[in-house]
N, C-alpha and C positions, 0 to 999 in steps of 0.2 A: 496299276502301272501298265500302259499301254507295252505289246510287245516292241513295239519300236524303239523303243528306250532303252531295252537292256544291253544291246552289245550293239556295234558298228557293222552294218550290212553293206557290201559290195552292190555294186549295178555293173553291168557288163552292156557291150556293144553287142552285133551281131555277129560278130567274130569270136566272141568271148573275152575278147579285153576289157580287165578293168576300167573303167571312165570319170566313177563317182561310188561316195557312199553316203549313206542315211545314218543319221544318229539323232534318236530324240523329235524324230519326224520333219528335220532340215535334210536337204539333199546338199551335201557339197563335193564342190571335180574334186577330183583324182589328185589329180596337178598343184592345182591353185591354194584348194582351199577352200574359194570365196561358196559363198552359200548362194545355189541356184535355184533349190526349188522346196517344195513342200513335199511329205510324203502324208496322204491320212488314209488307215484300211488300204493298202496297197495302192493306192491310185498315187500316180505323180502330177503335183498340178506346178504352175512357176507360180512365183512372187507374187503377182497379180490375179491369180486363183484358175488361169486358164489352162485344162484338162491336157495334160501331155503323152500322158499314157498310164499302162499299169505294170509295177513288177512285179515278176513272177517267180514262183519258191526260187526257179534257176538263179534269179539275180539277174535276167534279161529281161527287158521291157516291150511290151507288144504296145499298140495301138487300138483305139476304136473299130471294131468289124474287121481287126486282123490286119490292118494297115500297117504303114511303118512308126512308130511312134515320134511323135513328133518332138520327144524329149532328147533323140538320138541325137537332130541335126544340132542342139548346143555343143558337137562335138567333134561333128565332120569339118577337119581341116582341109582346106583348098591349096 
């Protein structure tokens, strides 16, 4: 049984708000519900397989080479 399966993990912003969480290796928001992304071995990838970033034990998500991840912006309201 993969560990992502056993319980419901939080993903947090840079702020530390909750955003989303992983169950079963779907990422779905906070909010909605709907299912956004994939989790496999800590990486986040979207729907479509493309690399979004990685989460970390914190439940926050860094980027490639420390960047900002690019999973965040499915979340930054305007």
């Amino acid at each position: 049984m993969k560990p992502e399966s056993l319980t419901k993990m939080l993903i947090h912003d840079d702020e530390g708000a909750a955003t989303a969480y992983t169950r079963d290796g779907i990422v779905y928001d906070l909010v909605s519900g709907a299912r956004i992304a994939k989790l496999q071995a800590g990486q986040i990838y979207s729907l479509d397989g493309q690399f979004l970033g990685t989460r970390l034990p914190s439940g926050k998500v860094c980027g490639a080479e420390g960047k900002s991840a690019a999973f965040l912006r499915l979340f930054r309201r305007e």
